[in-house]
C-alpha positions, 0 to 999 in steps of 0.5 A: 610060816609056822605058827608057835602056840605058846601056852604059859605057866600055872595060874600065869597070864601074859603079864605074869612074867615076861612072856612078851620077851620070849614070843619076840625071841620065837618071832626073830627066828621067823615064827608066827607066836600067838600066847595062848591064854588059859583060864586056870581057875577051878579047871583040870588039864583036859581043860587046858588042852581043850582050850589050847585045842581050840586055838590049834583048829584056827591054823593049818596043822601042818604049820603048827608048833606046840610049846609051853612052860611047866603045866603050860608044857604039859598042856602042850605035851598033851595036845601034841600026843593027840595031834603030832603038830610039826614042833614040839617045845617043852619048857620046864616040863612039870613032874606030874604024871602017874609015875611021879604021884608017888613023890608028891607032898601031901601039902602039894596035893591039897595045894593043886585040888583032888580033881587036878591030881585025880587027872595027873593020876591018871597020865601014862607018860610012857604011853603018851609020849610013844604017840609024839613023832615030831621033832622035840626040844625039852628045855630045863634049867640048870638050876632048876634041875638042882633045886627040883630033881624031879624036874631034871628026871622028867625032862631026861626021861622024855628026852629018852622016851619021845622019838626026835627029841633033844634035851637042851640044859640052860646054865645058870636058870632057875624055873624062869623062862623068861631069865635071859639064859633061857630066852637065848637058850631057846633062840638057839635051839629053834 
């Protein structure tokens, strides 16, 4: 059985929103889920990734998919351009790669922390999503992508750069991935 290593939104925990909803919509399709919790306090995106990392070595390579929401998402875009689990889910992929920087407020980059720029800085995502072979699934919600453009280009550029990749658009959701719409969305698609 595939195991989904479901990684969360910045600053999120499993109580922050109802991810208990999602990871029972990934099990009734016959996955094994396992919430990967992170610990976002005073760290940068290659500690996400490692602790996802560290998590991934307890399960068969091969029957591992990667998924996350917004950084959670990256964390998990990340770990995969390394690894190439079997499945890839991006929800809400975040904007915040080295060709994104240059759109970023000034009140958003205080907010993250120099070191969490200086790292986004430093992402090609052209170069990292060339390493990504396995089937993709990049979820945005319709919404979302109104309110936040950035959002809804980073999603159709990934959909256009990583090989096996579909872009799903859920109607009516906000950057909510536990809104029922996006919940459904998800069961769909996998």
């Amino acid at each position: 059985m595939k195991t989904v290593l479901f990684v969360p939104g910045f600053r999120e925990d499993v109580k922050s929103r109802d991810y208990k909803k999602v990871i029972k919509a990934i099990e009734s399709k016959g996955y094994n889920a396992r919430f990967v919790p992170i610990k976002w306090s005073r760290t940068t995106l290659d500690d996400w990734v490692s602790e996802l990392d560290a998590d991934y070595d307890e399960y068969d390579a091969k029957e591992v998919v990667l998924a996350g929401f917004s950084y959670g998402s990256m964390t998990a875009f990340m770990s995969a351009a390394k690894r190439n689990p079997t499945e890839l889910g991006l929800c809400s992929l975040s904007p915040y790669f080295s060709d994104d920087m240059s759109e970023m407020k000034k009140s958003w980059l205080a907010n993250i922390g120099h070191r969490r720029a200086d790292v986004f800085r430093s992402l090609d995502f052209n170069l990292l999503a060339k390493k990504i072979q396995c089937k993709t699934l990049i979820f945005v919600g319709e919404v979302e992508a109104e309110k936040y453009p950035s959002i809804a280009r980073r999603s159709e550029i990934a959909t256009e750069k990583i090989a096996n990749s579909q872009c799903i658009f859920v109607p009516g959701t906000d950057h909510d991935v536990a809104d029922e719409k996006y919940v459904q969305a998800i069961k769909e698609a996998i």
